[in-house]
Backbone as CSV, one residue per row, in Angstrom:
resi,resn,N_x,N_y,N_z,CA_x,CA_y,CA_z,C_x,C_y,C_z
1,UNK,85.518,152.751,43.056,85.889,151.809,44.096,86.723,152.549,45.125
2,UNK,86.420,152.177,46.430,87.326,153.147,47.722,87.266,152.325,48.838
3,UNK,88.594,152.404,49.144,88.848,151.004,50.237,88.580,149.559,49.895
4,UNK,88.648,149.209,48.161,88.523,147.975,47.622,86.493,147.737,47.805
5,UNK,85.781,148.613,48.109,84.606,148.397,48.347,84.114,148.780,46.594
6,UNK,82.594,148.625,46.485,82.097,149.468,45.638,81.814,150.425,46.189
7,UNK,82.069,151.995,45.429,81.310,152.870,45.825,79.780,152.930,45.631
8,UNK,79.216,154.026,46.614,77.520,154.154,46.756,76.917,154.556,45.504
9,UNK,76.647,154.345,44.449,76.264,155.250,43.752,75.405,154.454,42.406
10,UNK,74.159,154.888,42.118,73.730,156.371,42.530,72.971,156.614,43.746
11,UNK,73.047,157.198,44.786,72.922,157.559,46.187,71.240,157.595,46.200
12,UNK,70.707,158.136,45.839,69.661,158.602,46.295,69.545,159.878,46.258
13,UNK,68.317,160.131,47.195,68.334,161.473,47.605,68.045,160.966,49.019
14,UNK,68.634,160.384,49.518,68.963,160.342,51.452,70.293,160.228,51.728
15,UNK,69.978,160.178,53.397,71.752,160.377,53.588,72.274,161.522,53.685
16,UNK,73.240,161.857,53.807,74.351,162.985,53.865,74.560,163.483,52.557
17,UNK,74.841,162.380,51.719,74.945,162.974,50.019,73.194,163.373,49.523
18,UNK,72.295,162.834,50.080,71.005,163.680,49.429,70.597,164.685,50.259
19,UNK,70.897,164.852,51.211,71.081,165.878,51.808,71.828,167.581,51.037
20,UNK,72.993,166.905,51.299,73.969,168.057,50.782,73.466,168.203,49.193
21,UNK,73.222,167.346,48.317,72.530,167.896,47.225,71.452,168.908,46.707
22,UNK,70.488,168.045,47.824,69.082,168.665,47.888,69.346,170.280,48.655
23,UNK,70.701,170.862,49.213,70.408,171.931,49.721,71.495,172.933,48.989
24,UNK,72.357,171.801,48.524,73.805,172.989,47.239,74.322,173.293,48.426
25,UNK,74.618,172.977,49.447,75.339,173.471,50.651,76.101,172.108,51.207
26,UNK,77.785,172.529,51.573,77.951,171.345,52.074,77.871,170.753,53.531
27,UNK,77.813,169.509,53.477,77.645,169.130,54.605,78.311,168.210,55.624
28,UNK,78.806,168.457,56.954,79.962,168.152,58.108,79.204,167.158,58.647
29,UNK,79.392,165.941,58.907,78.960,164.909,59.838,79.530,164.650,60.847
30,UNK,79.598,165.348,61.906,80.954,164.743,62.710,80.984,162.931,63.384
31,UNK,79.225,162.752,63.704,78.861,161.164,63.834,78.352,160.834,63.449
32,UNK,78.942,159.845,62.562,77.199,159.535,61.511,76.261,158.780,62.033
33,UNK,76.552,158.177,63.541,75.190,158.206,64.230,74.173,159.042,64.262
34,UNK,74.480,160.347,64.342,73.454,161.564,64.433,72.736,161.249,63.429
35,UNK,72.983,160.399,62.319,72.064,160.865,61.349,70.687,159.376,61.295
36,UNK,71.088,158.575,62.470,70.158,157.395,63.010,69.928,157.021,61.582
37,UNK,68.589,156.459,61.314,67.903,156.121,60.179,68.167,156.360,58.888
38,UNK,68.614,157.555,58.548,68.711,158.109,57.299,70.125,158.445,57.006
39,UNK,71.134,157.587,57.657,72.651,157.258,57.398,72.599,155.966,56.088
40,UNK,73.519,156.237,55.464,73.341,155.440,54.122,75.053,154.923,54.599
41,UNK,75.395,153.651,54.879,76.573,152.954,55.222,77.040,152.592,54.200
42,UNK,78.522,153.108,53.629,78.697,152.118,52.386,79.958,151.181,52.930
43,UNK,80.554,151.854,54.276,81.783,151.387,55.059,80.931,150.762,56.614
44,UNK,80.831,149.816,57.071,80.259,149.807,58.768,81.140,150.624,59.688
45,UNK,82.797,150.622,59.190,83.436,151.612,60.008,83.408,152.913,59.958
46,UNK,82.940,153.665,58.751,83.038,154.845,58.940,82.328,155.529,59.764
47,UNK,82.878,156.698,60.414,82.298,157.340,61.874,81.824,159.179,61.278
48,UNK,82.886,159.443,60.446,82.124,160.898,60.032,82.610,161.100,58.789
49,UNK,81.896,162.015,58.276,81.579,162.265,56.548,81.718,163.895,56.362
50,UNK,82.299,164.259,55.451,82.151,165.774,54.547,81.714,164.728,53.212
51,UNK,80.399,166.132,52.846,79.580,165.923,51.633,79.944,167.504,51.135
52,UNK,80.771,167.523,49.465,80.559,168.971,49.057,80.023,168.501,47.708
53,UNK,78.748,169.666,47.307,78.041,169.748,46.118,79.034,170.204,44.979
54,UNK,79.048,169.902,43.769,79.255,169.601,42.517,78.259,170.606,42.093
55,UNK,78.801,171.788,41.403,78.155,172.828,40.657,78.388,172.844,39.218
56,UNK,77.487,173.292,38.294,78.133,174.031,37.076,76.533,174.870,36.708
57,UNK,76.965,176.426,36.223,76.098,177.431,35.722,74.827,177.042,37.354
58,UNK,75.440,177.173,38.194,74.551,176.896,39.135,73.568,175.974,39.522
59,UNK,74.002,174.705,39.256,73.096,173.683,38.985,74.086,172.813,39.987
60,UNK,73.069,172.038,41.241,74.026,170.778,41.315,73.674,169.485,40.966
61,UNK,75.192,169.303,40.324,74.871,167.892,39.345,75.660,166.300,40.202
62,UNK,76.245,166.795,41.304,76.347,165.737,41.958,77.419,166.330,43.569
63,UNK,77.848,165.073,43.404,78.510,165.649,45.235,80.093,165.225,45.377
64,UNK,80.720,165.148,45.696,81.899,164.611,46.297,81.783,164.334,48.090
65,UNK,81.830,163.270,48.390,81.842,162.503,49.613,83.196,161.739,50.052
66,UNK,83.186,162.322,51.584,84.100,161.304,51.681,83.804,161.086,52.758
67,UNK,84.882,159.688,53.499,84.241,159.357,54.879,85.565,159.047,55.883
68,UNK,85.390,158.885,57.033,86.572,158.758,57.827,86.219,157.550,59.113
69,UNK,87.360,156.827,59.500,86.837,155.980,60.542,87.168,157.090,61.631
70,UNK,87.441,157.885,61.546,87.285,158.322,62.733,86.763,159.727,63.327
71,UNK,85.879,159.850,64.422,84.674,160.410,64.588,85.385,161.850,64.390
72,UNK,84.138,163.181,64.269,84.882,164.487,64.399,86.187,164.539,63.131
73,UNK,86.609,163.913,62.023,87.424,164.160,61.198,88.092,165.412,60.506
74,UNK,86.430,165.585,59.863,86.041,166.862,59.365,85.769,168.024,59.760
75,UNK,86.447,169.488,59.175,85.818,170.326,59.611,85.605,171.259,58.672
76,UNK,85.374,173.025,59.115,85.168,173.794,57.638,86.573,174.221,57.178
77,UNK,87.780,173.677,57.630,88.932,173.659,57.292,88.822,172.845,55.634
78,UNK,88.323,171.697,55.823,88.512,170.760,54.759,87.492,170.854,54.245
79,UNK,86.083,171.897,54.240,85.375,171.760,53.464,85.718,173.467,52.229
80,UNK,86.687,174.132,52.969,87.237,174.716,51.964,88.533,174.445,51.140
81,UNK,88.989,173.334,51.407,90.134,173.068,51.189,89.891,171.712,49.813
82,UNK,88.517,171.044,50.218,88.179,170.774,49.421,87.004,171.260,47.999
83,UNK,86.526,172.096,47.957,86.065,172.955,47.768,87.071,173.558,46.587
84,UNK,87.730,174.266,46.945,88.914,174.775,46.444,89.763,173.792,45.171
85,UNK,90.004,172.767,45.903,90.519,171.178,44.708,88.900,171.235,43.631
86,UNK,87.958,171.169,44.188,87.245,170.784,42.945,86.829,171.726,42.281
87,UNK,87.245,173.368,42.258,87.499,174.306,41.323,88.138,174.026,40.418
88,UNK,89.733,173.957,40.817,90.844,173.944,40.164,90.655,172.400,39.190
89,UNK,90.082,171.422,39.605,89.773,170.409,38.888,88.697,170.475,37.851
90,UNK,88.105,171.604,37.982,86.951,171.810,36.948,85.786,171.048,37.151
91,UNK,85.338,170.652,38.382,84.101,170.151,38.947,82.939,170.550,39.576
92,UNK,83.321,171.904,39.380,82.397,172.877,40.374,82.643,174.679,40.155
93,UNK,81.994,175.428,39.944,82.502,176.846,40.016,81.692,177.172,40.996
């Protein structure tokens, strides 16, 4: 649960999170307009998204997402910064 909502899950494979899955690479949304059609809304306010893949023995087994109301949020600042947290958390090598 995030922002009292349910979270999305299980996602798919569209969207930003089937995206970033389907490629083990993460991925910066700065508008999630850009992504027209194949934007998966779980907030109507949210404006941009970081998606980072979930590794183990080289396999990805899922993603960590997050979203922001406000546009441009994200950058590769926070996709190493998060990145980094889900090492040390044991979610990813």
């Amino acid at each position: 649960v995030c922002r009292n909502k349910p979270a999305c899950s299980p996602i798919g494979m569209h969207g930003a999170c089937g995206a970033a899955f389907q490629s083990g690479e993460p991925l910066i949304v700065r508008d999630v307009k850009e992504l027209g059609a194949n934007y998966v809304a779980c907030d109507p306010r949210d404006q941009s998204e970081v998606v980072i893949p979930c590794r183990e023995n080289g396999r990805v087994w899922g993603v960590l997402d997050l979203d922001s109301f406000d546009i441009g949020a994200f950058d590769e600042s926070d996709v190493r910064g998060l990145t980094s947290l889900l090492i040390q958390a044991g979610l990813t090598t």
